[in-house]
C-alpha positions as CSV (number, residue, x, y, z in Angstrom):
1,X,-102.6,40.7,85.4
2,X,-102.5,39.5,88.8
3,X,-104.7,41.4,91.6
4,X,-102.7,42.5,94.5
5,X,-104.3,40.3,97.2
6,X,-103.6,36.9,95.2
7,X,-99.8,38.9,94.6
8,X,-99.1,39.2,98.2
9,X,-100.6,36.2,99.3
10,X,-98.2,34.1,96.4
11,X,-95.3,36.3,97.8
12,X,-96.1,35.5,101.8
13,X,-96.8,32.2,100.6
14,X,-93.3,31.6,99.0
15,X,-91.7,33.4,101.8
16,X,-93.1,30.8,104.5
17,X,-92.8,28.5,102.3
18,X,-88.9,29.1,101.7
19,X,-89.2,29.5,105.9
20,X,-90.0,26.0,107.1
21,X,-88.2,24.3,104.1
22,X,-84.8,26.1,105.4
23,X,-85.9,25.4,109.0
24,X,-86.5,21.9,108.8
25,X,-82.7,21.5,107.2
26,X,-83.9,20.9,103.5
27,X,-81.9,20.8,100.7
28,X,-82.7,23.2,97.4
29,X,-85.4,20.8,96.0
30,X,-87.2,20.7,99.2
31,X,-86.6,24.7,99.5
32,X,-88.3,25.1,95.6
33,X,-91.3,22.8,96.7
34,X,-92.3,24.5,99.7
35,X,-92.0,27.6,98.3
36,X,-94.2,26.3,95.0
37,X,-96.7,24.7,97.0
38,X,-97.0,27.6,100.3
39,X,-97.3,30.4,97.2
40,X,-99.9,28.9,95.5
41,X,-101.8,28.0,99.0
42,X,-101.5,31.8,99.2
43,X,-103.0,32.9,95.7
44,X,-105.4,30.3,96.6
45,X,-106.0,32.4,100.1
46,X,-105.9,35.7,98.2
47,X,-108.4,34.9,95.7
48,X,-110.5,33.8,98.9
49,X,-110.4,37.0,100.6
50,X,-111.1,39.0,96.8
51,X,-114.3,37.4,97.3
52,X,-114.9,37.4,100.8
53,X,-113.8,41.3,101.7
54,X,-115.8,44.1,100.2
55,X,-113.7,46.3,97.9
56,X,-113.2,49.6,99.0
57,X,-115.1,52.4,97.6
């Protein structure tokens, strides 16, 4: 199970990522890289802040 900081940060991640791709006029290969490779920058980032950030009690 994935925690829901890495979840949102893969989701955010893909979304950007799908963001520039589309605004820098790629085509659907370009789109699927970004995405891959901003979502797993942002599971990277949510893992990051699981550790960093107290959870609340």
């Amino acid at each position: 199970m994935i925690p829901l900081p890495a979840l949102i940060g893969f989701i955010g991640g893909i979304a950007l990522g799908l963001f520039m791709a589309y605004r820098k006029k790629g085509n659907k290969l370009d789109l699927l890289h970004y995405g891959a490779v901003c979502g797993l920058i942002g599971v990277t980032l949510g893992y990051f802040a699981m550790l960093v950030l107290p959870a609340p009690v």
